[in-house]
C-alpha positions in Angstrom: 0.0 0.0 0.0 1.3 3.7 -1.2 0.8 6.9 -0.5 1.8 10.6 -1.8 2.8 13.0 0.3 2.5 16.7 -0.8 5.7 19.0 -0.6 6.8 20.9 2.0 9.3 23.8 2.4 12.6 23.3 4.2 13.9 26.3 5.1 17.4 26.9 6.7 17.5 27.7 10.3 17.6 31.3 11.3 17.4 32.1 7.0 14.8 33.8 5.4 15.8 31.8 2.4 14.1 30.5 -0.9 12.1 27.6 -0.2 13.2 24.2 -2.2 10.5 22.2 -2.8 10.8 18.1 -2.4 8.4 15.3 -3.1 8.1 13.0 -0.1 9.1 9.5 -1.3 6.3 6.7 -0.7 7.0 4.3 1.9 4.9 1.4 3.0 2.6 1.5 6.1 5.0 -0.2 8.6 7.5 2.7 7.6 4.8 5.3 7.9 3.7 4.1 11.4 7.5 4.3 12.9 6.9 8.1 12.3 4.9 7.8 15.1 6.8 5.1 17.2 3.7 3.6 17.4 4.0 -0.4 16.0 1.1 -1.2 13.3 0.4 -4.9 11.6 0.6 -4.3 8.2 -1.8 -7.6 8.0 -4.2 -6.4 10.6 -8.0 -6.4 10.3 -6.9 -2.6 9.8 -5.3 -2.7 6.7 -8.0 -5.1 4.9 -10.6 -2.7 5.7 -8.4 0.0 4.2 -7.8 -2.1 1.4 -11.9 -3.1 0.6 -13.0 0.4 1.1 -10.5 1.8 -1.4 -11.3 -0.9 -3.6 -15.1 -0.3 -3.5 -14.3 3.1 -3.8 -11.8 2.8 -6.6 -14.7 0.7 -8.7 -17.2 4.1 -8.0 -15.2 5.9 -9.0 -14.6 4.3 -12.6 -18.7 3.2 -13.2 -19.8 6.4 -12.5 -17.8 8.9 -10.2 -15.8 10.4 -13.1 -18.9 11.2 -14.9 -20.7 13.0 -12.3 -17.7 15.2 -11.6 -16.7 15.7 -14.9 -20.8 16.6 -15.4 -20.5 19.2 -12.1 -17.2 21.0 -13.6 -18.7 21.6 -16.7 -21.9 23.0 -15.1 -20.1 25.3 -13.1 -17.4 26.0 -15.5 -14.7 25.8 -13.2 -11.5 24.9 -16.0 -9.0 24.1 -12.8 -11.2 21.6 -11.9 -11.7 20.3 -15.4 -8.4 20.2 -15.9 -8.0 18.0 -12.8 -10.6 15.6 -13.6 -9.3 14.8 -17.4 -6.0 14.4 -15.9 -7.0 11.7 -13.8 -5.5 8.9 -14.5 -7.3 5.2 -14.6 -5.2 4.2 -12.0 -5.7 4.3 -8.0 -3.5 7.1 -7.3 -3.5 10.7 -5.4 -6.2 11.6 -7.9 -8.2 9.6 -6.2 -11.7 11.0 -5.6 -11.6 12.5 -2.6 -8.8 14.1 -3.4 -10.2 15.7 -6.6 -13.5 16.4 -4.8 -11.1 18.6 -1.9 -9.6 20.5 -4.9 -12.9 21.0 -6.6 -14.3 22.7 -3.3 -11.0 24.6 -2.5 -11.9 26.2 -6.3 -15.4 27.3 -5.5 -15.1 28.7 -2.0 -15.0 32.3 -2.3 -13.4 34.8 -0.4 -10.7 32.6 0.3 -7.9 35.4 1.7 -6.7 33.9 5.4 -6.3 37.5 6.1 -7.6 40.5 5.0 -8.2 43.4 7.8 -5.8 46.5 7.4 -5.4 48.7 10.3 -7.4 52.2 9.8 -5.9 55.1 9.3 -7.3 56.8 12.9 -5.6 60.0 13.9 -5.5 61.2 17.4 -5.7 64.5 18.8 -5.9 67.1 21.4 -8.2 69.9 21.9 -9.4 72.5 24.7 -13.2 72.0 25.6 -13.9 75.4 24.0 -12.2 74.2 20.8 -13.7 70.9 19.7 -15.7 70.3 17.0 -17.1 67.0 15.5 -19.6 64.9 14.5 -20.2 63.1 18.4 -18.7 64.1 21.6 -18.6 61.9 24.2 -18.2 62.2 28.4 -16.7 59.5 30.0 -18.0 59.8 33.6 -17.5 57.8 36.9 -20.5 55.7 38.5 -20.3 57.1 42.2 -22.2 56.4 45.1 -25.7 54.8 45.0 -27.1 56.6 41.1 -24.7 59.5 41.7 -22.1 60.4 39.2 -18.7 61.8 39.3 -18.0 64.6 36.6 -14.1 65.6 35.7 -13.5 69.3 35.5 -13.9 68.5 31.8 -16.9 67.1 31.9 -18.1 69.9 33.8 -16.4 72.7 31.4 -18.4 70.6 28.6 -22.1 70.4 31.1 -21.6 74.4 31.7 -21.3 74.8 28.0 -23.9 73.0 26.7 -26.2 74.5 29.3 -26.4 71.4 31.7 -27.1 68.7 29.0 -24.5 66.4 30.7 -26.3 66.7 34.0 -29.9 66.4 32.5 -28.7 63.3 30.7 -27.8 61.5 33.5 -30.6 62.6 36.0 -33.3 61.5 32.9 -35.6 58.6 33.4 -33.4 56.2 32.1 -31.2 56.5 34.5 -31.2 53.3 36.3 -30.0 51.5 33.2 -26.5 53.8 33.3 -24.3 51.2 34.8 -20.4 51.0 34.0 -20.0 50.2 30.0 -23.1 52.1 29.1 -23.1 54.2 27.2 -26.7 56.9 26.3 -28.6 57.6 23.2 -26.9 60.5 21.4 -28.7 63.7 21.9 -28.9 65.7 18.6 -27.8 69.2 19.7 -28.7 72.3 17.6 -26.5 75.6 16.7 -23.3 73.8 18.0 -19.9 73.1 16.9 -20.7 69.3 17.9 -23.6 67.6 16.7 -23.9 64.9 19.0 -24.0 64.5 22.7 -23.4 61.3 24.5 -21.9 60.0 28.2 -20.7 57.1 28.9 -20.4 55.4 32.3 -17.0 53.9 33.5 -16.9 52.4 36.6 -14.7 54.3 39.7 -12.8 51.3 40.5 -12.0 49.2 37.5 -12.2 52.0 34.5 -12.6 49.5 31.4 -10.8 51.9 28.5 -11.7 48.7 26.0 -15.4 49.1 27.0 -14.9 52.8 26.1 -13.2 52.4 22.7 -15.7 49.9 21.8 -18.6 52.8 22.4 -16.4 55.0 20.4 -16.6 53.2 18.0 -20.2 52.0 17.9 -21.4 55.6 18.1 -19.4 56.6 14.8 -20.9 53.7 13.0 -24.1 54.5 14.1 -24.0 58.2 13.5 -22.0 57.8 10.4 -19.2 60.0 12.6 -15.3 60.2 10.9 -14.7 63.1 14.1 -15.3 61.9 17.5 -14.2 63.6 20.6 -14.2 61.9 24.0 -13.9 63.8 27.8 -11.7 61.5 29.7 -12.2 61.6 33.4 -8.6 62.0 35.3 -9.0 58.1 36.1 -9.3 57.2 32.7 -6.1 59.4 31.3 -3.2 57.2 32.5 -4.9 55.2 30.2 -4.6 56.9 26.9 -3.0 54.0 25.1 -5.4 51.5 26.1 -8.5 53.5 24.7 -6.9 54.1 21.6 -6.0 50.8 21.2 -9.3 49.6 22.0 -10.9 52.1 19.8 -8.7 51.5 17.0 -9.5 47.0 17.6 -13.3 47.8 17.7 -13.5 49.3 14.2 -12.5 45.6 13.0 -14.5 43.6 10.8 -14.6 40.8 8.4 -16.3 40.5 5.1 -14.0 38.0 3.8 -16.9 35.3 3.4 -20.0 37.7 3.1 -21.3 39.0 0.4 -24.3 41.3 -1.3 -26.0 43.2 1.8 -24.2 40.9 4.2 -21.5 42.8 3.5 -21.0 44.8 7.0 -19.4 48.1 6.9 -16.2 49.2 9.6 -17.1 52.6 11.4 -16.1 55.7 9.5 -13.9 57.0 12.2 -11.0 59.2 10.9 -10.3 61.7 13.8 -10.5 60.5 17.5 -10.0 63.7 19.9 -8.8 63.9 23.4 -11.2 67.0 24.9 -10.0 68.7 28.2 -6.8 67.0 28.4 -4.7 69.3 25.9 -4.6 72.0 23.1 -3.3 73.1 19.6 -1.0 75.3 21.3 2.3 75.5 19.7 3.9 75.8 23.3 6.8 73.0 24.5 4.6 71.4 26.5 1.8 71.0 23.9 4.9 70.3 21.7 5.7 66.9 23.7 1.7 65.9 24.5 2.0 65.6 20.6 4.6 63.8 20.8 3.8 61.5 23.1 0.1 61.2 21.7 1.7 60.3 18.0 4.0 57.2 20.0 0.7 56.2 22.0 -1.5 56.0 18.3 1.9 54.2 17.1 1.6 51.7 19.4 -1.8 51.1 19.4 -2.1 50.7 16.1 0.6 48.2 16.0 -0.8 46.2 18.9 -4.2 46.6 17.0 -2.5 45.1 13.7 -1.4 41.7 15.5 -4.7 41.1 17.5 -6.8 41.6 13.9 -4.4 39.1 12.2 -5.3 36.9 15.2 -8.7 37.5 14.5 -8.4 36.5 10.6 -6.5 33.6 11.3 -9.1 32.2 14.1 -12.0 33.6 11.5 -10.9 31.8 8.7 -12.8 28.5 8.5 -10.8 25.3 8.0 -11.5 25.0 4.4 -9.3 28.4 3.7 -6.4 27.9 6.6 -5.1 24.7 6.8 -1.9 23.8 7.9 0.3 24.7 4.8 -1.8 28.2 4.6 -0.7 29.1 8.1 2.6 28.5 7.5 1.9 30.3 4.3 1.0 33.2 6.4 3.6 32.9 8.9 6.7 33.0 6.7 4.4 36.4 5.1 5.6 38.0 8.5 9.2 37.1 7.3 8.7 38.7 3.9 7.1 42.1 5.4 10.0 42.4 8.3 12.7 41.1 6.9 15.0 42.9 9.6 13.4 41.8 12.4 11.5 38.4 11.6 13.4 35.1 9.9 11.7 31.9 9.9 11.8 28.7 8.6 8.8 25.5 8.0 9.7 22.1 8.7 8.1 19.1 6.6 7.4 15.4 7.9 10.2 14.1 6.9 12.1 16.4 9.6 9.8 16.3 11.7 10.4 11.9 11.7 14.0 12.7 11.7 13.8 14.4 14.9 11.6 12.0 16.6 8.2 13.9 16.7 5.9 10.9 17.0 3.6 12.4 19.7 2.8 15.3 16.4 3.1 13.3 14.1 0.3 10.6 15.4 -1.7 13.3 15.4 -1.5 14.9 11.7 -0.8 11.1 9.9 -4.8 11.2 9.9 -5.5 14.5 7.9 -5.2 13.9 3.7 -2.1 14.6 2.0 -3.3 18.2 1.1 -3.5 18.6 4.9 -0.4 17.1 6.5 2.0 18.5 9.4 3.9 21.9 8.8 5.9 23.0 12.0 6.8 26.6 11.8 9.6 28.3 14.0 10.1 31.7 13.4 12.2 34.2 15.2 11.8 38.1 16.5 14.9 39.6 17.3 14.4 42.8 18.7 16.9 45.9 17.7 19.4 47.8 20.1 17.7 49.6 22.5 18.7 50.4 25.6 21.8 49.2 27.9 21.5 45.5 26.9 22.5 46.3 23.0 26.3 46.3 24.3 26.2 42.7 25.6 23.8 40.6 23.4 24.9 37.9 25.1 22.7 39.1 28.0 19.3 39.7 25.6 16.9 37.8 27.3 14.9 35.3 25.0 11.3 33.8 25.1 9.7 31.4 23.5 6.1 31.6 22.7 4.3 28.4 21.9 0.7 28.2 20.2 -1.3 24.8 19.3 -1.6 25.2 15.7 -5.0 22.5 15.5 -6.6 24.1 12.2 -9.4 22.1 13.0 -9.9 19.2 15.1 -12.6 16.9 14.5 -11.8 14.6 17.6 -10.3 12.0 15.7 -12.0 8.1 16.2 -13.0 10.1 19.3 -15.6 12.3 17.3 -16.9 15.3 19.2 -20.7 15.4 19.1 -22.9 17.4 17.4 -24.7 18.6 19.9 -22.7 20.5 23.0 -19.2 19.1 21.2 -18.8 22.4 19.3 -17.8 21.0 16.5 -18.8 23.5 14.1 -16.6 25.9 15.9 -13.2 23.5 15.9 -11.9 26.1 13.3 -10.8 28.1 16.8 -8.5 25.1 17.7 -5.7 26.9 16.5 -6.1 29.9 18.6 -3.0 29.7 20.6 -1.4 29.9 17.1 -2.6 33.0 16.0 -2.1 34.7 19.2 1.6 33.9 18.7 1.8 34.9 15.3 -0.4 37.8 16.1 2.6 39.0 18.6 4.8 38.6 16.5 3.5 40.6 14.4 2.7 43.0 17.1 6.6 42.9 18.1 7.9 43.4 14.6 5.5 46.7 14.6 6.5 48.4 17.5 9.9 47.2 16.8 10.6 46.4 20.6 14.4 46.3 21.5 16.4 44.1 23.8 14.7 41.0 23.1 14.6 38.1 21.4 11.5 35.9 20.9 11.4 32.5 19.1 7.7 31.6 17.9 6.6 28.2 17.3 3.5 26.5 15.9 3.1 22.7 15.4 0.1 23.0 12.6 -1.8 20.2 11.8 -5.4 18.5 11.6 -6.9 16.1 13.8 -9.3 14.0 11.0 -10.6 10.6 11.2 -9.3 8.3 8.3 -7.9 4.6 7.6 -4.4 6.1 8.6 -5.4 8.3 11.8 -4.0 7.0 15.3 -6.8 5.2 17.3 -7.5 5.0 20.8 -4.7 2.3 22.5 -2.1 3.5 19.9 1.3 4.0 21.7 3.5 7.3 20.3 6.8 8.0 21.6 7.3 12.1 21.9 11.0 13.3 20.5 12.6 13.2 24.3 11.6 9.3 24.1 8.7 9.1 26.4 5.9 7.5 25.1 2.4 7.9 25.6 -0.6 5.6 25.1 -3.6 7.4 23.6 -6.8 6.7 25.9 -8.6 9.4 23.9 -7.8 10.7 20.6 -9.7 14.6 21.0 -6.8 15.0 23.5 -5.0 15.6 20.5 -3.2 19.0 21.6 -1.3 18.3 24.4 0.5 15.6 21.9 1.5 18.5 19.5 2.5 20.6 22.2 4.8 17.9 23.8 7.1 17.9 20.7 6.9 21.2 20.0 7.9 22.4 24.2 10.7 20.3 23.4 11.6 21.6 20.3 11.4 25.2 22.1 13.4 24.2 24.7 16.7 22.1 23.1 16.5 24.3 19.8 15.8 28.1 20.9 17.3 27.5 24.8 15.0 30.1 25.9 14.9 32.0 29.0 11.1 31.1 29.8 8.5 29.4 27.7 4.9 29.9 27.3 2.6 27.8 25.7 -1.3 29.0 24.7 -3.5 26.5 24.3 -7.4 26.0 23.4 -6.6 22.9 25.4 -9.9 21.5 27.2 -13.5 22.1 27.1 -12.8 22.2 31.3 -11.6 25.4 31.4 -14.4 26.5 30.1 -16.8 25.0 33.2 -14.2 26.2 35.6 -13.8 29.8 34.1 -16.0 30.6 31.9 -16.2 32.6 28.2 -13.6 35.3 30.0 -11.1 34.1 31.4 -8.0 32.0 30.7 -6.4 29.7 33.0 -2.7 30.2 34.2 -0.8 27.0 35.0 3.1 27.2 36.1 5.3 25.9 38.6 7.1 29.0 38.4 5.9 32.0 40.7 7.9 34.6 39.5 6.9 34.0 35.9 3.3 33.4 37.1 3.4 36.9 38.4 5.2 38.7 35.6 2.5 37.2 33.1 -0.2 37.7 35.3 0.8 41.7 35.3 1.1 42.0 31.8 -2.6 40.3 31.1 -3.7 43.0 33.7 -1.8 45.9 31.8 -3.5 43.9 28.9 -6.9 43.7 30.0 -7.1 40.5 29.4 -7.8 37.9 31.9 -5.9 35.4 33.8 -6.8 33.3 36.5 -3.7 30.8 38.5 -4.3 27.2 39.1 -2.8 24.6 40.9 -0.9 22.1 39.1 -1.5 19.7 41.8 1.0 17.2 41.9 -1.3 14.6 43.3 -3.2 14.2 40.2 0.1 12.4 38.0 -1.4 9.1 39.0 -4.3 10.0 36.8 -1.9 9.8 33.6 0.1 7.2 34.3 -0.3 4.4 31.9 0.0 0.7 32.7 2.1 -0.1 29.4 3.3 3.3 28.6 5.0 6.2 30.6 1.9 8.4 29.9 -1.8 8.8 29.3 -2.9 11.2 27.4 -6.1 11.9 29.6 -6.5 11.3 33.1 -10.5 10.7 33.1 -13.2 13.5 34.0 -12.0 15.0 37.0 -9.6 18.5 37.1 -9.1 17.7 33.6 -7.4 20.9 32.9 -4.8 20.6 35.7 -4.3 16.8 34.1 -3.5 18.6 31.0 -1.0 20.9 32.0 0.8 18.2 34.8 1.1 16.3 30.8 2.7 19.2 29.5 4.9 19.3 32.4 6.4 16.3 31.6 8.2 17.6 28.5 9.8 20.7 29.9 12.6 20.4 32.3 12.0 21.3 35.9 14.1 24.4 36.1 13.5 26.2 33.2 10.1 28.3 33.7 7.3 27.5 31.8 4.2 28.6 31.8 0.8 27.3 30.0 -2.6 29.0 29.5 -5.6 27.2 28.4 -7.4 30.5 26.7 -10.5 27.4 25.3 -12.6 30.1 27.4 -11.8 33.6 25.5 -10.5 32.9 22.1 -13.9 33.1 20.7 -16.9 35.4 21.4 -20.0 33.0 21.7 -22.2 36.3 21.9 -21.2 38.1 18.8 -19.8 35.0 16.9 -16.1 35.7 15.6 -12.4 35.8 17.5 -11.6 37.8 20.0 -7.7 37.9 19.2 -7.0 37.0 23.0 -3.6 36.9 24.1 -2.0 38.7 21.4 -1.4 41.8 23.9 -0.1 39.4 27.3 2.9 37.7 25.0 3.5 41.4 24.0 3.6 43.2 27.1 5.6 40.2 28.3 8.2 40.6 25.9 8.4 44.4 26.0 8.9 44.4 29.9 11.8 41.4 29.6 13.5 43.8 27.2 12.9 47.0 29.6 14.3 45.1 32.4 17.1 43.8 30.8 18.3 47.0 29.3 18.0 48.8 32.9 19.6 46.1 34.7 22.6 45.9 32.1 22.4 50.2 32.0 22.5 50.0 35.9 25.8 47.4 36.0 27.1 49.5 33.3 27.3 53.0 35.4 28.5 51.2 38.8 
């Protein structure tokens, strides 16, 4: 029995070379199946069922398959796919007909771009209260006391100006629904330099700048508003970055699949205006507020640009991004920074050389089309600060991401019904947020650091040549695991690709991201990602930059109690340990392939990759792995700065 591979770019390490292209040469199922370490009878009930069904198959396909396609191509007059089907030779080969059938679809899906979102061009401004003009302006206020409300000496410049509005507004009877993230109707005002009025409501405590951008940018869309002004309250103004960042992340939208009036258009916004916090003076302070302010929309923007390519890549249904299309994308990031981004993809038959069984199990069952792609690429920050002098001393992470462009569960099939199967094209969010930083990185160009990003991609499909449950794979650092359940698929791509991380990059810390089990969901809901480590220190630096973030984190135990749950009887490990804590099972797995005193860190973000409410990505943890690497940069430059001077 033979099978054809497809090729896959080898890429020199640390190059951003040409890619050389190489056919994978057949080999017979025993071969295959030492990929995996995982011993397979090639005269097993197995292979005679693979053999009948391609047989039965095979005879279809000459009676009558080639007919009906060839009738379907010429009714949709799609010449590729004629092409494909004429070529098609009378032998059983990799024009077989599920093969041709793929291609045919891949042909008639439209909108097909993995990515397509560009970052608008939203300027940002200062002006006095007495010198704003614009389509909305909007007060942020604090909620106080009881129904009471805490107006900034902006806000009350703006109230005395407009003759009380702002106070009438939020003494109306709709008052009781003004909670924190509300936001009221916008009140057409008449003979005024602004024609729209509206407050928002942040709270005292916990001002949400994200929950304010996204208001921003929902009154412009609504109003049809390209100048919008907003009174920030003095809690609210340390925060400057955030709300532009959040402002400039809620204009995103995708139309790549829609089409006609589905087509859903971004908010107008042009102009966003700080009121009450500056003016147009040409004086030296003014002079450095717009400085500072065009630095602030820099970043912002740049931060913006790798949470939307997160959001394309998690959009992008697994018909369109598929392993060799995320790699695809991946070495794009090379090709637009070439300074600061190299990269390189590894094929199968690396990936076998290095010993990647626990990866490889997984992807042996997706079609040739579809097969394994592991991408490394690498950020490497400019000279900044004190730690340019000694590069030796650059600190160096490594950012990990499941790459699982969908996962269908395997022999283990999720269910229809609660298994969220529809939605396994999110399976390879801890992917995009990696490549989404380092996109991020390579924008804001942050010094002192390097970061190494890496992505085992793959598909978890049920076929005649997909691991089962009872298979044994043996991971590159030689432990071997016996598969109880085969939708525990991601951990088993992770393990090779920790190890990889860890013997290849020799980082300072790893973190892995993971939509890893449907149990961090119960625990912690759509909102909230789960923080596992061993580590404090590195538990505490991430779980500050997820803060700075906004996004949230949550710690939990890796409780070291639970191992006996994945010990196998035949193997060294299990790749579930039954019902019970099954995400701290997970990550005490994961453990297993990192070594105990290099920190690592993993976060199951299952919860908040995906907004269940509004349907589409939410980009999550794009921003953490950025802040992250910008403060190990900071540090280091300060500390070798401060070495440097005593």
């Amino acid at each position: 029995q033979t099978k054809q591979r497809m090729p896959c770019r080898v890429l020199k390490t640390r190059e951003k070379a040409t890619v050389s292209t190489s056919a994978f040469a057949e080999s017979d199922l025993g071969k295959r199946d030492s990929l995996t370490g995982g011993p397979r009878n090639s005269h097993s009930l197995h292979h005679l069922t693979s053999i009948f069904n391609r047989f039965f198959v095979h005879l279809w396909w000459m009676l009558g398959g080639r007919v009906f396609f060839g009738a379907m191509v010429s009714v949709a007059g799609l010449r590729r796919g004629a092409s494909l089907v004429a070529s098609s030779s009378s032998r059983w080969s990799s024009s077989r007909p599920s093969s041709v059938f793929r291609r045919l679809v891949s042909v008639v899906v439209k909108g097909g771009a993995t990515t397509a979102w560009t970052v608008p061009e939203v300027s940002l401004e200062h002006a006095a209260v007495e010198g704003f003009a614009g389509d909305v302006l909007v007060v942020a206020v604090c909620a106080g006391e009881g129904d009471s409300f805490e107006l900034s000496d902006a806000a009350k410049s703006v109230d005395a100006k407009l003759d009380g509005a702002v106070t009438e507004m939020l003494s109306s009877e709709n008052k009781k629904d003004l909670k924190p993230g509300s936001t009221t109707p916008a009140l057409r005002l008449l003979k005024e330099p602004v024609k729209r009025l509206a407050v928002a409501v942040v709270s005292k405590d916990k001002p949400s700048a994200s929950a304010l951008g996204k208001s921003i940018a929902a009154l412009s869309k609504q109003h049809d508003a390209a100048r919008v002004g907003v009174v920030l309250s003095a809690d609210l103004f340390d925060d400057v970055e955030a709300l532009a960042r959040a402002t400039v992340e809620a204009c995103y939208v995708d139309n790549r699949f829609r089409t006609g009036d589905a087509v859903v258009s971004p908010p107008p916004l042009t102009d966003l205006v700080l009121v009450g916090v500056g003016d147009d003076s040409e004086d030296d302070a003014s002079a450095a507020a717009k400085e500072a302010t065009a630095k602030i929309l820099k970043d912002a923007r740049g931060v913006a640009a790798g949470v939307a390519l997160a959001k394309d890549l998690v959009n992008a249904p697994a018909n369109v991004l598929t392993p060799k299309s995320l790699a695809d994308e991946a070495m794009a990031l090379c090709d637009a920074y070439p300074s600061l981004l190299t990269g390189k993809v590894l094929d199968e038959d690396e990936c076998a050389r290095r010993g990647m069984g626990a990866y490889l199990g997984v992807a042996q069952g997706a079609v040739a089309e579809h097969r394994a792609h592991f991408i490394h690429l690498t950020y490497q920050g400019p000279p900044g600060g004190g730690a340019a002098a000694a590069a030796e001393k650059r600190p160096r992470l490594a950012f990990v991401g499941k790459g699982l462009t969908y996962d269908s569960g395997g022999y283990n099939l999720k269910p229809s019904s609660g298994g969220m199967i529809e939605l396994m094209k999110f399976d390879m969010g801890g992917s995009a947020a990696v490549l989404g930083a380092a996109k991020a990185l390579a924008e804001l160009e942050i010094p002192d650091v390097d970061v190494d990003i890496i992505v085992a991609a793959c598909e978890n499909m049920v076929s005649a040549e997909a691991m089962r449950p009872g298979d044994i794979l043996t991971a590159s650092n030689g432990k071997t695991i016996e598969v109880i359940n085969t939708d525990a698929e991601g951990r088993l791509t992770l393990a090779d690709a920790l190890i990889y991380a860890e013997t290849e990059c020799k980082p300072d810390a790893i973190v892995d991201l993971a939509t890893l089990t449907g149990a961090m969901i119960v625990a912690l809901g759509e909102n909230i990602a789960g923080l596992f480590t061993p580590h404090d220190d590195l538990a505490t630096e991430i779980l500050e930059a997820g803060t700075k973030a906004g996004e949230k984190l949550w710690r939990m135990p890796l409780e070291a109690d639970y191992e006996e749950a994945i010990k196998s009887k035949i193997a060294d490990l299990k790749n579930v340990g039954g019902r019970p804590a099954g995400s701290i099972t997970a990550g005490l797995f994961l453990k297993h392939f990192v070594s105990k005193d290099l920190p690592w860190c993993h976060l199951d973000i299952a919860g908040p990759v995906w907004d269940s409410k509004n349907g589409g990505a939410t980009g999550y943890g794009v921003k953490t792995l950025v802040n992250l690497a910008k403060a190990r940069g900071l540090a280091a430059a300060q500390k070798t700065t401060s070495q440097a001077e005593e």
